[in-house]
C-alpha positions as CSV (number, residue, x, y, z in Angstrom):
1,X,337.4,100.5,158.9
2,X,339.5,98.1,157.1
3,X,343.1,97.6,157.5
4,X,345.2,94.8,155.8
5,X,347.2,92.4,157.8
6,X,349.3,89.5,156.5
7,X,349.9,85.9,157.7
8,X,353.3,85.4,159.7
9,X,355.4,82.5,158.9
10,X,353.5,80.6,162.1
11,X,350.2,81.3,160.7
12,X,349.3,83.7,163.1
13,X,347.8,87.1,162.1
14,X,348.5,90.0,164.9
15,X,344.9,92.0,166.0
16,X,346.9,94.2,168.2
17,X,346.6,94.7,172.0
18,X,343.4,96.2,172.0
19,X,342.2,92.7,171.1
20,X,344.3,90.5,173.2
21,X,342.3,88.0,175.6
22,X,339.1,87.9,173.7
23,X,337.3,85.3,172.2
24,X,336.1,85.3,168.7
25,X,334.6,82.7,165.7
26,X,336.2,82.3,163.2
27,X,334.1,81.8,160.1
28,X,335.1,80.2,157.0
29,X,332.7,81.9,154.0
30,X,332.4,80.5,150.5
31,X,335.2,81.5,148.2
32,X,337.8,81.0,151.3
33,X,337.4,84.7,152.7
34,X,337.3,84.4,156.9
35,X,335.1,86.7,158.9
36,X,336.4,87.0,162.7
37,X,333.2,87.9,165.2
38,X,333.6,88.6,168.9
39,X,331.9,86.3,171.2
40,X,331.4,85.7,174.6
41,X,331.8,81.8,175.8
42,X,329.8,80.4,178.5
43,X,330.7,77.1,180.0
44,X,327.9,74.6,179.2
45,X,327.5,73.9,182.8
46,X,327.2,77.2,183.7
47,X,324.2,78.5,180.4
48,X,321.3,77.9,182.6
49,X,322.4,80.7,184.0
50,X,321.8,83.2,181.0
51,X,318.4,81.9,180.6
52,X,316.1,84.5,180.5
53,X,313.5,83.1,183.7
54,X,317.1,82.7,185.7
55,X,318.6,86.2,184.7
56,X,315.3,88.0,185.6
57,X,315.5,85.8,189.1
58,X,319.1,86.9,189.5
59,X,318.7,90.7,189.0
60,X,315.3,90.4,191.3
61,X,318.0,89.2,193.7
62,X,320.4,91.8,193.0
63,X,317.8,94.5,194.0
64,X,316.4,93.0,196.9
65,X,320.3,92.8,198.2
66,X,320.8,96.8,196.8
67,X,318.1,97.4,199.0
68,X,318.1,95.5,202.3
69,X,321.2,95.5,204.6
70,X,322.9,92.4,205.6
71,X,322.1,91.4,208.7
72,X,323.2,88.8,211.5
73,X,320.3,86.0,211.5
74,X,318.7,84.8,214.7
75,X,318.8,81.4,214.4
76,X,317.0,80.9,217.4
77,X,314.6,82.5,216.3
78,X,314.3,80.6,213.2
79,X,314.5,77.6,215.4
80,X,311.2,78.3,217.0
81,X,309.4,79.9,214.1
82,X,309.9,76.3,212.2
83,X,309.4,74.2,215.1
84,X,312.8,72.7,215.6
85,X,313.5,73.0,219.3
86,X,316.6,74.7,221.1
C-alpha cells in the first residue's frame, strides 16, 4: 500500500495513531529517497539476553515454572542437606 504524506512546516511527517510509540530506522537510500523499517531496540546492557543459549535457558525456565507450583521452601531443610547447621 502506498499513500503520500507531506512534510509539515516542523519537519515532521504524521504516520497516524496506529504507529504512535514505535520505534523505527530511518534509512537514507541513494538518490535521497528514505525508507522507514520497524524495529525493536534493546538496551545494550540488557542483549545478552536475546542470545540464542540465554533465550533457550529462559523459556526452559518458563516451562519448568508452567509446570511446577510455587512452593514455600524449607530452609531447614536446606540447612541440613548442605551442611550448614541450625
Amino acid at each position: 500500500m502506498q499513500t503520500i504524506k507531506t512534510v509539515g512546516k516542523s519537519g515532521q511527517i504524521s504516520l497516524g495513531r496506529a504507529m504512535a510509540g514505535l520505534n523505527f530506522i530511518l534509512q537514507e537510500l541513494p538518490g535521497g529517497d528514505l525508507m522507514l523499517k520497524r524495529a525493536d531496540v534493546v538496551p545494550e546492557a540488557e542483549r545478552w539476553l536475546h542470545e540464542p543459549d540465554m533465550k533457550e535457558k529462559l523459556a526452559r525456565a518458563d516451562n519448568w515454572m508452567r509446570d511446577n507450583e510455587a512452593r514455600e521452601t524449607d530452609l531447614d531443610q536446606i540447612k541440613s542437606t548442605h551442611g550448614l547447621g541450625a
